[in-house]
PDB file as gemmi writes it, atoms N, CA and C in Angstrom:
CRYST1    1.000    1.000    1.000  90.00  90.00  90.00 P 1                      
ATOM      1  N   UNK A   1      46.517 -56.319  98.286  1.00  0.00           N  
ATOM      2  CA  UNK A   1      46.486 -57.494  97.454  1.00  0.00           C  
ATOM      3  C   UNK A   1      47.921 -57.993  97.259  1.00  0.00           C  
ATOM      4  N   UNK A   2      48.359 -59.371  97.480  1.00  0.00           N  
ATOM      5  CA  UNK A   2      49.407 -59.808  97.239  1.00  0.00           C  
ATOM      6  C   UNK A   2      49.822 -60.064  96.096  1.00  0.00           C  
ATOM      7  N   UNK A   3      51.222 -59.918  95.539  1.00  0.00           N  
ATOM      8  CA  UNK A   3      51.687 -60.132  94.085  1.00  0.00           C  
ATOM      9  C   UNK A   3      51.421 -61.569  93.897  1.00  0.00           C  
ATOM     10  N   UNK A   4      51.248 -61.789  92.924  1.00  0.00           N  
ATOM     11  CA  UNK A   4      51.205 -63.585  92.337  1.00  0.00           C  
ATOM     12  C   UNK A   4      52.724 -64.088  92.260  1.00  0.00           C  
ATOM     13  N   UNK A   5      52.667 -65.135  92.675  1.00  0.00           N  
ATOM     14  CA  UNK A   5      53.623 -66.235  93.150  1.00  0.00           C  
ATOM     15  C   UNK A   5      53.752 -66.716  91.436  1.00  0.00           C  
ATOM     16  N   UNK A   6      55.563 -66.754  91.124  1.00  0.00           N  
ATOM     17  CA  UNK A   6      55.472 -67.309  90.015  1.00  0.00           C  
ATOM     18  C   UNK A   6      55.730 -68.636  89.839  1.00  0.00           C  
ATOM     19  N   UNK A   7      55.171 -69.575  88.508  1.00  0.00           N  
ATOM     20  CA  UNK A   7      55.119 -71.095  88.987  1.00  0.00           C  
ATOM     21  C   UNK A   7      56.767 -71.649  87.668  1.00  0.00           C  
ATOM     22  N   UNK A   8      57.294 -72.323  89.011  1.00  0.00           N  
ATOM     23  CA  UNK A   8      58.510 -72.682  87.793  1.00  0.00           C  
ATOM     24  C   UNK A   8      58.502 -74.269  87.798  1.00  0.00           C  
ATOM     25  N   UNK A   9      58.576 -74.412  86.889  1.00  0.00           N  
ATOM     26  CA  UNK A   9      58.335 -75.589  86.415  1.00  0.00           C  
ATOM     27  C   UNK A   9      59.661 -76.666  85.776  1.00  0.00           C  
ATOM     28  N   UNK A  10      60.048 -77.612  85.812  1.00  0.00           N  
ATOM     29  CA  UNK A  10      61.640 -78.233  85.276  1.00  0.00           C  
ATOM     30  C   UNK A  10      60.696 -79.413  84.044  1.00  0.00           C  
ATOM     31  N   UNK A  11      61.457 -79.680  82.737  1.00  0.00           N  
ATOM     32  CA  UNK A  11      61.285 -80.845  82.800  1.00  0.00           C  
ATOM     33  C   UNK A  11      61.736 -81.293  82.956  1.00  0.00           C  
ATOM     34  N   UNK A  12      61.595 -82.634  83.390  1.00  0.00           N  
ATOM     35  CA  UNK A  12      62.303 -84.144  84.026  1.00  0.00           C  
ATOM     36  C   UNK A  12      61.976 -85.120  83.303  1.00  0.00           C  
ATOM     37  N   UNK A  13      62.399 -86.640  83.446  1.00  0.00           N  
ATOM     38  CA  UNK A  13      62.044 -87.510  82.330  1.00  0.00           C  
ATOM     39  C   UNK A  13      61.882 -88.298  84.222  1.00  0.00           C  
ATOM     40  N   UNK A  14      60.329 -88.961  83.732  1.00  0.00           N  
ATOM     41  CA  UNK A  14      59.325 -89.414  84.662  1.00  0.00           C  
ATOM     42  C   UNK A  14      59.750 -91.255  84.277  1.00  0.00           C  
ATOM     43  N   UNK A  15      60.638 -91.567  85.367  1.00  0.00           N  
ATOM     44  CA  UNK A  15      60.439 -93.287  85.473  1.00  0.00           C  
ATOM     45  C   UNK A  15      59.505 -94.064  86.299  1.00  0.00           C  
ATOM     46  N   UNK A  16      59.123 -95.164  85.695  1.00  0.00           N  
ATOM     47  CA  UNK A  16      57.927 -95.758  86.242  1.00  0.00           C  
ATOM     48  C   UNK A  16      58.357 -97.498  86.237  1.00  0.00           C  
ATOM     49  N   UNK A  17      58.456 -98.231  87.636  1.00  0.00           N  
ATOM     50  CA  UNK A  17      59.293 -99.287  87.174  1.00  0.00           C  
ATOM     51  C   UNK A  17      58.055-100.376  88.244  1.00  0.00           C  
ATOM     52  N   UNK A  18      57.826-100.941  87.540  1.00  0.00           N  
ATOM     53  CA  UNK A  18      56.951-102.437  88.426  1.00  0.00           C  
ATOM     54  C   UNK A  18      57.774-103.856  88.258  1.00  0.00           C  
ATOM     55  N   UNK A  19      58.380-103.608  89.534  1.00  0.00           N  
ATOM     56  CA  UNK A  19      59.442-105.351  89.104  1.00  0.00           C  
ATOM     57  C   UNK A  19      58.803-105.996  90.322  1.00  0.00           C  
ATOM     58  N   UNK A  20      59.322-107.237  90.309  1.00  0.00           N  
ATOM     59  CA  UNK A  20      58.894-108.313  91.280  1.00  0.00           C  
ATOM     60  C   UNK A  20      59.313-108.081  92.658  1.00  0.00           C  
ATOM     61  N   UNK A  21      59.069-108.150  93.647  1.00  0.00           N  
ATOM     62  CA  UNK A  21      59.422-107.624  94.790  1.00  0.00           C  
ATOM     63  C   UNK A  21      60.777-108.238  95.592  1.00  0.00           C  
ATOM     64  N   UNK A  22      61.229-109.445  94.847  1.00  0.00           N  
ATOM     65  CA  UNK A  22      62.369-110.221  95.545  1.00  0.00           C  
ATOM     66  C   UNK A  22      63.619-109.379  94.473  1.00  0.00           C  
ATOM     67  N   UNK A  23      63.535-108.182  93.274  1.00  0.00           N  
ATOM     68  CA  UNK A  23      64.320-107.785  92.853  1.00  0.00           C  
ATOM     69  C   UNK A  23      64.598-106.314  93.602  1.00  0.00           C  
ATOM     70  N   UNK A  24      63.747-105.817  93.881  1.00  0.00           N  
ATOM     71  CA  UNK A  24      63.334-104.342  94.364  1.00  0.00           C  
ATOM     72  C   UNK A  24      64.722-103.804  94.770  1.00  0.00           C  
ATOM     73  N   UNK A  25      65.639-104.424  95.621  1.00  0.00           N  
ATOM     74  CA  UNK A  25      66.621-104.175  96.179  1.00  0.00           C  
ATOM     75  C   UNK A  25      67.574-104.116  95.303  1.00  0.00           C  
ATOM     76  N   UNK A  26      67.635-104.830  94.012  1.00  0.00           N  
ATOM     77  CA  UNK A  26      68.853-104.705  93.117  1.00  0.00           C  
ATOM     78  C   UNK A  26      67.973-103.372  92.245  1.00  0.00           C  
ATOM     79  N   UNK A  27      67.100-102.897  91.927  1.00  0.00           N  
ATOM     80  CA  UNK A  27      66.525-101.972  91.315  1.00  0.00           C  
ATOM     81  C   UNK A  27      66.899-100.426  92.086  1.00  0.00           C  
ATOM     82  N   UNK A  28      66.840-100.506  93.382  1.00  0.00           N  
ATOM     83  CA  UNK A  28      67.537 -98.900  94.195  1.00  0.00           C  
ATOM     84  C   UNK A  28      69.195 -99.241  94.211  1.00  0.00           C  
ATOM     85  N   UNK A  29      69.336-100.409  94.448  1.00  0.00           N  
ATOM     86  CA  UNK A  29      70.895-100.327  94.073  1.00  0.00           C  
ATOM     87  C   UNK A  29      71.408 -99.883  92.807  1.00  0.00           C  
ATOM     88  N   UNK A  30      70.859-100.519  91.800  1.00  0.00           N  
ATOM     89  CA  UNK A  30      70.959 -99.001  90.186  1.00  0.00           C  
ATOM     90  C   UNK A  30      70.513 -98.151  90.150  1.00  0.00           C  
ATOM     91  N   UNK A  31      69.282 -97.889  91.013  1.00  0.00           N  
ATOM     92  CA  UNK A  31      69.276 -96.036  90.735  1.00  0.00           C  
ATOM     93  C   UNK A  31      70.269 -95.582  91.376  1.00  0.00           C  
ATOM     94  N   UNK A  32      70.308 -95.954  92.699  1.00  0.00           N  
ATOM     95  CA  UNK A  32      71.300 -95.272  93.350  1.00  0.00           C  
ATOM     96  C   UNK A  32      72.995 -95.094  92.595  1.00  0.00           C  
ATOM     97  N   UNK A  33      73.370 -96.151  92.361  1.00  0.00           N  
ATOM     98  CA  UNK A  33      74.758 -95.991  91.305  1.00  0.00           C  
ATOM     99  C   UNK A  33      74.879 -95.214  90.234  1.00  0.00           C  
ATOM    100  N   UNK A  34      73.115 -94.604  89.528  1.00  0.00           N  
ATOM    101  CA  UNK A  34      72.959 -94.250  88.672  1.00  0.00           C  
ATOM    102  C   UNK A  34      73.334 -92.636  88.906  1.00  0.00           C  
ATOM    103  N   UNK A  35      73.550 -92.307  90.723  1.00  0.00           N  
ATOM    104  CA  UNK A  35      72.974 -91.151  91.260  1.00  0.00           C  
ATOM    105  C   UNK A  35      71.836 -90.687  90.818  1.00  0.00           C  
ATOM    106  N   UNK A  36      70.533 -91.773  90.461  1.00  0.00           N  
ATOM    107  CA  UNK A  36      69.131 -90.582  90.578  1.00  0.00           C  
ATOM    108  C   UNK A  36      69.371 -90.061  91.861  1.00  0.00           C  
ATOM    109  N   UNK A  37      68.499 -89.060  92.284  1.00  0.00           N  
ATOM    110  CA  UNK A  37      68.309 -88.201  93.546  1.00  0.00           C  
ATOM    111  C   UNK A  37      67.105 -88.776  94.118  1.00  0.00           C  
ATOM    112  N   UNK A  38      66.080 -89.008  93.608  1.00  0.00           N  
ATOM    113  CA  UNK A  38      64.853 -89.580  94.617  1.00  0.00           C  
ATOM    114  C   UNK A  38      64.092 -90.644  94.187  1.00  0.00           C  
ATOM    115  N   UNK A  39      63.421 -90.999  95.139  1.00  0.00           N  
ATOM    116  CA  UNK A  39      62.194 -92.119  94.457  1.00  0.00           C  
ATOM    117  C   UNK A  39      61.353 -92.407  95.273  1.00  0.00           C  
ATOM    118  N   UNK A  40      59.809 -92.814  94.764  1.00  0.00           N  
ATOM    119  CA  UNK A  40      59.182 -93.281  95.954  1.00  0.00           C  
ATOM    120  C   UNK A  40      58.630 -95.393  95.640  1.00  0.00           C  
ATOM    121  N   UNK A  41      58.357 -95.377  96.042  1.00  0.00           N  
ATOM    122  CA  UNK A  41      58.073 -96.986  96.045  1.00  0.00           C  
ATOM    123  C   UNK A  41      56.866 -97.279  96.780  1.00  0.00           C  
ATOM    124  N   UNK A  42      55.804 -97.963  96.098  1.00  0.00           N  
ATOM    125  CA  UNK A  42      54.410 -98.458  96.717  1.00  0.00           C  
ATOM    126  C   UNK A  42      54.788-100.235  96.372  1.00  0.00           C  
ATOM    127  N   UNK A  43      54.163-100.833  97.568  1.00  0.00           N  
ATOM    128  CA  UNK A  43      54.436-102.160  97.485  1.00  0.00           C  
ATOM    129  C   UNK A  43      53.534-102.894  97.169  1.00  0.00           C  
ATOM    130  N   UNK A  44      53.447-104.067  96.873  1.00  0.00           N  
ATOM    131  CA  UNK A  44      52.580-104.810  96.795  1.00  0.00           C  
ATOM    132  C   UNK A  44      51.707-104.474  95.829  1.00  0.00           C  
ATOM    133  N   UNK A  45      51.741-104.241  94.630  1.00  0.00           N  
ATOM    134  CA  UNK A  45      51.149-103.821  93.981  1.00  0.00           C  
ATOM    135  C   UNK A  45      50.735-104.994  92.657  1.00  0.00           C  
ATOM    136  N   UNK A  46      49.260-105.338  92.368  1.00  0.00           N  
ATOM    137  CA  UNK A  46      48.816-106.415  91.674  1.00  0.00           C  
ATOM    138  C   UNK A  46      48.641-105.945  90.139  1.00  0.00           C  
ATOM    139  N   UNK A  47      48.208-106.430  89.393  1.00  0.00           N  
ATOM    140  CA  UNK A  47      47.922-106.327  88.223  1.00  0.00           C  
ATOM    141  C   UNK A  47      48.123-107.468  87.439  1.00  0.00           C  
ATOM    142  N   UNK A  48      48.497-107.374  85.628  1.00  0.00           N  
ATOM    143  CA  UNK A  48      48.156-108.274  84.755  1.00  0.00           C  
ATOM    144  C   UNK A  48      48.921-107.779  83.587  1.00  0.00           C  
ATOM    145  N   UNK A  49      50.030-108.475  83.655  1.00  0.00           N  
ATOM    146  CA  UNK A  49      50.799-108.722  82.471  1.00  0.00           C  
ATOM    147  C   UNK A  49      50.947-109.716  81.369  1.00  0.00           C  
ATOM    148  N   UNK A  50      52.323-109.887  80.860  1.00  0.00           N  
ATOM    149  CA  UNK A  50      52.486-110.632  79.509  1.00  0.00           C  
ATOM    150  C   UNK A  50      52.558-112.046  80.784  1.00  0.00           C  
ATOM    151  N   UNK A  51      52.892-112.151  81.864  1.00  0.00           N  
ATOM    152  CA  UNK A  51      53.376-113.337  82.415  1.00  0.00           C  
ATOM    153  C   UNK A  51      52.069-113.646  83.293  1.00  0.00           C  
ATOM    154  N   UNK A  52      50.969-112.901  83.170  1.00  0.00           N  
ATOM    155  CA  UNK A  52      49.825-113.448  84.044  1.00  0.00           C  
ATOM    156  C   UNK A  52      49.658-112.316  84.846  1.00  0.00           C  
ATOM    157  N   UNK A  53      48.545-113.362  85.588  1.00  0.00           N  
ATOM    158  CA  UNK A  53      47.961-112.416  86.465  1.00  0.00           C  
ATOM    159  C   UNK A  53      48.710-111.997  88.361  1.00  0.00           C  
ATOM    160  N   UNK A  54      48.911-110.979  88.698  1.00  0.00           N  
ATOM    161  CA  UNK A  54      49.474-110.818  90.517  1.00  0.00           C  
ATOM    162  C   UNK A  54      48.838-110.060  90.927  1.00  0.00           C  
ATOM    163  N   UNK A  55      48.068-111.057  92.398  1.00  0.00           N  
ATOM    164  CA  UNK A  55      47.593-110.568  93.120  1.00  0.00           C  
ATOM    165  C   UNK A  55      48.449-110.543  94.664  1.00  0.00           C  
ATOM    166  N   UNK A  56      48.126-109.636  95.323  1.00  0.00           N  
ATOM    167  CA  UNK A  56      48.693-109.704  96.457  1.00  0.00           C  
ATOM    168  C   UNK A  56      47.886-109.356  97.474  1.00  0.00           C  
ATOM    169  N   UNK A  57      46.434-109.921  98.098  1.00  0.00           N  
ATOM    170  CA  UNK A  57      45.966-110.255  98.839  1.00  0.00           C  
ATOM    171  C   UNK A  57      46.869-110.979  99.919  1.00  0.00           C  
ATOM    172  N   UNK A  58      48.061-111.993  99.946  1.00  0.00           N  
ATOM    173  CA  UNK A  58      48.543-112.708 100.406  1.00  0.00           C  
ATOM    174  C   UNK A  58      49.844-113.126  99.335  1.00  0.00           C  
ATOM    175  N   UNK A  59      51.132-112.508 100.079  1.00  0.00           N  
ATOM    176  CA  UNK A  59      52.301-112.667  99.259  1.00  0.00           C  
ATOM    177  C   UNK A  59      53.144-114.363 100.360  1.00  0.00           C  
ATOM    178  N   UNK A  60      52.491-115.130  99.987  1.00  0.00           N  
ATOM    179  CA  UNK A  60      53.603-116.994 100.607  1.00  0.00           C  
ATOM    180  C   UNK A  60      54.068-116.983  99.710  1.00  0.00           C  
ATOM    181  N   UNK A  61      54.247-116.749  98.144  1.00  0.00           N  
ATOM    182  CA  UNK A  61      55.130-117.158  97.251  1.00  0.00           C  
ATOM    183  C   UNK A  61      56.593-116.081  96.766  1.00  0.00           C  
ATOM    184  N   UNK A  62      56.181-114.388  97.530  1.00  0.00           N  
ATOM    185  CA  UNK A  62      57.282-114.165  96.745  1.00  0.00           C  
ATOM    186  C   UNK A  62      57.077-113.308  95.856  1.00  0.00           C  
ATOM    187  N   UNK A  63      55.621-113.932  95.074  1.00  0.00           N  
ATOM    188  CA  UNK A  63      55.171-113.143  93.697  1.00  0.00           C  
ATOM    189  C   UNK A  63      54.546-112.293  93.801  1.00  0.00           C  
ATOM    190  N   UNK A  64      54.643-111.086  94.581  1.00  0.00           N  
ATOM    191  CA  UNK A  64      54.107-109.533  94.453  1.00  0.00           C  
ATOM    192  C   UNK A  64      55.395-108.940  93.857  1.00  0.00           C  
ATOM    193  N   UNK A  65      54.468-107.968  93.302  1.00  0.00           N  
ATOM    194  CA  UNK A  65      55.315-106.836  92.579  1.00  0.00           C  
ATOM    195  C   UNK A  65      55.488-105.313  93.333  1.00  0.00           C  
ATOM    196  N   UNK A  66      56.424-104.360  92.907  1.00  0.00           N  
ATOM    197  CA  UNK A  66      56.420-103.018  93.540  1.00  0.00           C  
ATOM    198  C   UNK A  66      56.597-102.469  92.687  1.00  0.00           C  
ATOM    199  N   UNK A  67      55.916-100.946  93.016  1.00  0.00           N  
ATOM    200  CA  UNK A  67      56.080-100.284  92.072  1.00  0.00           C  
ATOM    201  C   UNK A  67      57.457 -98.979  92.249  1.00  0.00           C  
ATOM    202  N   UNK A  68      58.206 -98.414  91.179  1.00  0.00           N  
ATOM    203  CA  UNK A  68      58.975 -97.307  92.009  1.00  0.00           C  
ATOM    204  C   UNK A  68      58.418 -95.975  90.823  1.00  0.00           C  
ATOM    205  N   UNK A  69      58.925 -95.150  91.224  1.00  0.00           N  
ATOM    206  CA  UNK A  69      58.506 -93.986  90.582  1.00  0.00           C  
ATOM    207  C   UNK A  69      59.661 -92.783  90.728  1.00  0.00           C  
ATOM    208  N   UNK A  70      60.508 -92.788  89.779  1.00  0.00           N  
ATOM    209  CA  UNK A  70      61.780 -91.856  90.207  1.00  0.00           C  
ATOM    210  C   UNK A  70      61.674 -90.747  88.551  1.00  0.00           C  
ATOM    211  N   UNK A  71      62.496 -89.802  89.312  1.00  0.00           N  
ATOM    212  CA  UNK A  71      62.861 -88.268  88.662  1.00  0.00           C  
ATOM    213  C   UNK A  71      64.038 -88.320  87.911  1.00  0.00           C  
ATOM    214  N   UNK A  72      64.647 -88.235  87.086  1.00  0.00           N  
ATOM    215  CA  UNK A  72      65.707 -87.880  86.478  1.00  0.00           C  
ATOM    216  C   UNK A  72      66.052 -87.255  85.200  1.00  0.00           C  
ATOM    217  N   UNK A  73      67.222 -86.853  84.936  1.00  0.00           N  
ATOM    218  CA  UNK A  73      67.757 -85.886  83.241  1.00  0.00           C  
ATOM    219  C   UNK A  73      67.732 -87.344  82.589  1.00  0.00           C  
ATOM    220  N   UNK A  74      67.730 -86.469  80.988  1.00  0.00           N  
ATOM    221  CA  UNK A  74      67.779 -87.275  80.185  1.00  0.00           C  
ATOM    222  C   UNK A  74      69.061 -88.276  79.947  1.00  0.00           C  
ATOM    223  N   UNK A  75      69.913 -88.046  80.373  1.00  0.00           N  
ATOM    224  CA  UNK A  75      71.389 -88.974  80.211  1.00  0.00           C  
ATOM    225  C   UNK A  75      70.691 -90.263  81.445  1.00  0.00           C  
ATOM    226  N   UNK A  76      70.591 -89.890  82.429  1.00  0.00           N  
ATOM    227  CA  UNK A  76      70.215 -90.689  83.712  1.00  0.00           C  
ATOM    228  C   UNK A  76      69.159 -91.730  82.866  1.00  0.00           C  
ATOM    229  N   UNK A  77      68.007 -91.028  82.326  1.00  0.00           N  
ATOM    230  CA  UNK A  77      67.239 -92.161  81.695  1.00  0.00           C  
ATOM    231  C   UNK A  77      67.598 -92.963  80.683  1.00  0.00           C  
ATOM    232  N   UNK A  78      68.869 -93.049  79.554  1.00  0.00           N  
ATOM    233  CA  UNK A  78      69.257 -93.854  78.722  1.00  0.00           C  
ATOM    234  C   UNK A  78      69.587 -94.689  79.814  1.00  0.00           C  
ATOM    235  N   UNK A  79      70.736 -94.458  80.937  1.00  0.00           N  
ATOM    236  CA  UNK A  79      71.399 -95.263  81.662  1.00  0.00           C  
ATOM    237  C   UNK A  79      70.485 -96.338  82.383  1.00  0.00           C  
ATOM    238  N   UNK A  80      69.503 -95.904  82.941  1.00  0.00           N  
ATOM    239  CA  UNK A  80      68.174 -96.510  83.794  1.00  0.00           C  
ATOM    240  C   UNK A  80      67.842 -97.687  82.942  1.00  0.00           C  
ATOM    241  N   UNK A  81      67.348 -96.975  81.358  1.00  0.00           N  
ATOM    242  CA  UNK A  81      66.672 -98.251  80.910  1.00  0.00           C  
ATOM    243  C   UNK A  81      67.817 -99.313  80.007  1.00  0.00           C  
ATOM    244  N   UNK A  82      68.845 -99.145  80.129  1.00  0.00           N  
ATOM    245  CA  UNK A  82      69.870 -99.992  79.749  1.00  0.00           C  
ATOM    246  C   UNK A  82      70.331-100.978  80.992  1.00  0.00           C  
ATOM    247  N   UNK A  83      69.940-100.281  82.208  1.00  0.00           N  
ATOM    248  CA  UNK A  83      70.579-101.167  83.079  1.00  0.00           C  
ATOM    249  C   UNK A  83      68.999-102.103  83.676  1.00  0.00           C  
ATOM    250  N   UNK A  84      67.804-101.574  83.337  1.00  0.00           N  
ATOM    251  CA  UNK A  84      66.858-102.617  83.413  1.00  0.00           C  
ATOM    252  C   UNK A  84      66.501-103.517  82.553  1.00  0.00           C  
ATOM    253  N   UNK A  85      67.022-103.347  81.236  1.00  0.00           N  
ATOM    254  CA  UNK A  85      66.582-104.552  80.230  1.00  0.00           C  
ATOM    255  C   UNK A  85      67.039-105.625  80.896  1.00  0.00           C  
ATOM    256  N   UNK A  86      67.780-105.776  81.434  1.00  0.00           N  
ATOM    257  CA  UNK A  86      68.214-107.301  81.991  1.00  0.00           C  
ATOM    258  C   UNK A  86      67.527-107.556  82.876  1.00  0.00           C  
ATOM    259  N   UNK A  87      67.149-107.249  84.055  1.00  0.00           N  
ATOM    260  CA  UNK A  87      66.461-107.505  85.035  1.00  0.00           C  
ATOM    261  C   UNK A  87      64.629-107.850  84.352  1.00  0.00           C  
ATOM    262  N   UNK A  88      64.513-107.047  83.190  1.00  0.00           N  
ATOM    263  CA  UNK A  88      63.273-107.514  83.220  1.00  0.00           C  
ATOM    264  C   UNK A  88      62.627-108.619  82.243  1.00  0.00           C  
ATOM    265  N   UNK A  89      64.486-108.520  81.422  1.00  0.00           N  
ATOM    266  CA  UNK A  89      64.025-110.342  80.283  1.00  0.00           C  
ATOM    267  C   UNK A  89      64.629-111.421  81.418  1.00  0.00           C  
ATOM    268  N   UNK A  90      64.601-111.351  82.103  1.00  0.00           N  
ATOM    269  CA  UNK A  90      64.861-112.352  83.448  1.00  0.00           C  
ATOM    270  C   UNK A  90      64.189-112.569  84.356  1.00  0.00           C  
ATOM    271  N   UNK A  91      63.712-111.350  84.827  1.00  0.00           N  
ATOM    272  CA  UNK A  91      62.036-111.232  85.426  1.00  0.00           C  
ATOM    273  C   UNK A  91      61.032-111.178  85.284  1.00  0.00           C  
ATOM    274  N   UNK A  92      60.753-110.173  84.358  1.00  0.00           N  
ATOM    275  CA  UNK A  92      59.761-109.621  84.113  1.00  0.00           C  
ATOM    276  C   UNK A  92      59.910-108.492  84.862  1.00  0.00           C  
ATOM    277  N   UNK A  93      58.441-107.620  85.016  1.00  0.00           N  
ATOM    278  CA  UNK A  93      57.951-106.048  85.149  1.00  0.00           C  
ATOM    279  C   UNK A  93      58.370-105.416  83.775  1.00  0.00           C  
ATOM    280  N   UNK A  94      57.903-103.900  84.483  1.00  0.00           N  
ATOM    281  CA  UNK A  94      57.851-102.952  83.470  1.00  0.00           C  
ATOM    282  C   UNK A  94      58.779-102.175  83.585  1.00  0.00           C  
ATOM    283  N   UNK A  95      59.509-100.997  82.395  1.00  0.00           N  
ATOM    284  CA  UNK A  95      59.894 -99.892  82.499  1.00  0.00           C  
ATOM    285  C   UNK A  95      59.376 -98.845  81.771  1.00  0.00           C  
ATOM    286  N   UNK A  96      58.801 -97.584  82.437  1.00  0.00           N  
ATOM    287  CA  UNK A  96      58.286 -96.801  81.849  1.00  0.00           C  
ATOM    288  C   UNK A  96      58.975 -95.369  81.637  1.00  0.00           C  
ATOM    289  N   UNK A  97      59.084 -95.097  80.452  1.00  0.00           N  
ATOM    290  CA  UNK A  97      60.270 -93.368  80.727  1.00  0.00           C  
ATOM    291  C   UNK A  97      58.778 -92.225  79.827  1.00  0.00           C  
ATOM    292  N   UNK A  98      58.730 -90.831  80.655  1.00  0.00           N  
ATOM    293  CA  UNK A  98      57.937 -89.792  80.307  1.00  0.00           C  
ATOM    294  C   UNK A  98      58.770 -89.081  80.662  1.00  0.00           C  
ATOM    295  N   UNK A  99      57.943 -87.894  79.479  1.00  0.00           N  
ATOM    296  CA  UNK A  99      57.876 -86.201  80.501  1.00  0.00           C  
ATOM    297  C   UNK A  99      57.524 -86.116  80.929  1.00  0.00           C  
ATOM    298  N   UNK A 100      57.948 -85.439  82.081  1.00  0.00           N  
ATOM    299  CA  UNK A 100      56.755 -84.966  83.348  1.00  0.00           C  
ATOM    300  C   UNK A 100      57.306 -83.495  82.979  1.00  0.00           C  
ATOM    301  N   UNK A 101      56.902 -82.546  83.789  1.00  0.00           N  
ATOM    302  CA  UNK A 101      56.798 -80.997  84.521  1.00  0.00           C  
ATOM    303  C   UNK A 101      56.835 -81.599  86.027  1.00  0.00           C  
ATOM    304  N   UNK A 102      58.004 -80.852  86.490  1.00  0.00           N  
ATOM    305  CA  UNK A 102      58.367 -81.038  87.936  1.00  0.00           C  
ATOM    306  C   UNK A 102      57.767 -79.464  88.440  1.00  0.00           C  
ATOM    307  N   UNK A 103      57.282 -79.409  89.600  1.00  0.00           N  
ATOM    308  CA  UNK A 103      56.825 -78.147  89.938  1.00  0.00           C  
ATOM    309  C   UNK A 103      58.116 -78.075  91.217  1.00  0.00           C  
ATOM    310  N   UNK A 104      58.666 -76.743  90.922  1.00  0.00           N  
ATOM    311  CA  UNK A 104      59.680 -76.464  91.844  1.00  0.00           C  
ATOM    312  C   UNK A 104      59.012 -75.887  93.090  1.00  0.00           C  
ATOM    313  N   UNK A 105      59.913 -76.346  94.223  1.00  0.00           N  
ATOM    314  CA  UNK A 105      59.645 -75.577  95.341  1.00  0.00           C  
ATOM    315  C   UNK A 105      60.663 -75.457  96.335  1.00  0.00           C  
ATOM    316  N   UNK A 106      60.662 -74.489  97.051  1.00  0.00           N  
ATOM    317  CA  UNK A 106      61.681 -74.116  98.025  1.00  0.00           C  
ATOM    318  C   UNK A 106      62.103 -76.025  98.870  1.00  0.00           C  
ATOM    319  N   UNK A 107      63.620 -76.171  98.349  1.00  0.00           N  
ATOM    320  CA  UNK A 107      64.240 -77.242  99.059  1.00  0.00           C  
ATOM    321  C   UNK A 107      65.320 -77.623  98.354  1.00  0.00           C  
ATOM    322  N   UNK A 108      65.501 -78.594  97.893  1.00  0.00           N  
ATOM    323  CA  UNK A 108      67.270 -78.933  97.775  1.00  0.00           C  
ATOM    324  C   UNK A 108      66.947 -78.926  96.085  1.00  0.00           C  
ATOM    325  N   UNK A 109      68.144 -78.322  95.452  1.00  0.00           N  
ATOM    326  CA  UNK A 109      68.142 -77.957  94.590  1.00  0.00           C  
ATOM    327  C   UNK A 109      68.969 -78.974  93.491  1.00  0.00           C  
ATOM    328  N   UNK A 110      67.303 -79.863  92.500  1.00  0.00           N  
ATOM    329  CA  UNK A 110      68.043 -81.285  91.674  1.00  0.00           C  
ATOM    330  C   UNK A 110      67.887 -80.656  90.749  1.00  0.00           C  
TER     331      UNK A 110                                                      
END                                                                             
């Protein structure tokens, strides 16, 4: 019988960012300055906010949104959502900050 594998766990503070898709590029340019370490990004992503409704069946205007989803310490997240208030009383989207539980696993060590 094999010994049990132990589970290690980090917390992290869980960002969640839906901006307009013609900003997306100034949004990894601040994480990145911010040095977060990762992120993933789904595009085109619709829904229903304070500014209406986006669909993206068909983006001719521009007006799809993306979503990103990045990892970082707590200093990183004051910085994050100080450097998105502007982008989003100018744009619009969202910023979202949580706890998560990061489940560790053998690879580069954030």
């Amino acid at each position: 019988m094999s010994e049990p594998i132990e589970v290690q766990l980090k917390i992290v503070r869980r960002i969640e960012i839906i901006t307009p898709s013609v900003e997306l590029r100034k949004v990894l340019e601040m994480l990145d300055s911010l040095h977060v370490k990762g992120y993933s990004i789904l595009r085109n992503v619709s829904g229903k906010g304070d500014r209406g409704t986006t669909a993206c069946d068909i983006d001719l205007d521009g007006a799809c949104n993306d979503y990103v989803l990045a990892v970082c310490d707590d200093e990183q997240e004051k910085q994050v959502m100080n450097a998105m208030r502007p982008i989003l009383q100018r744009y619009g989207g969202v910023c979202l900050s949580s706890e998560a539980k990061w489940l560790m696993h053998s690879g580069p060590n954030w």
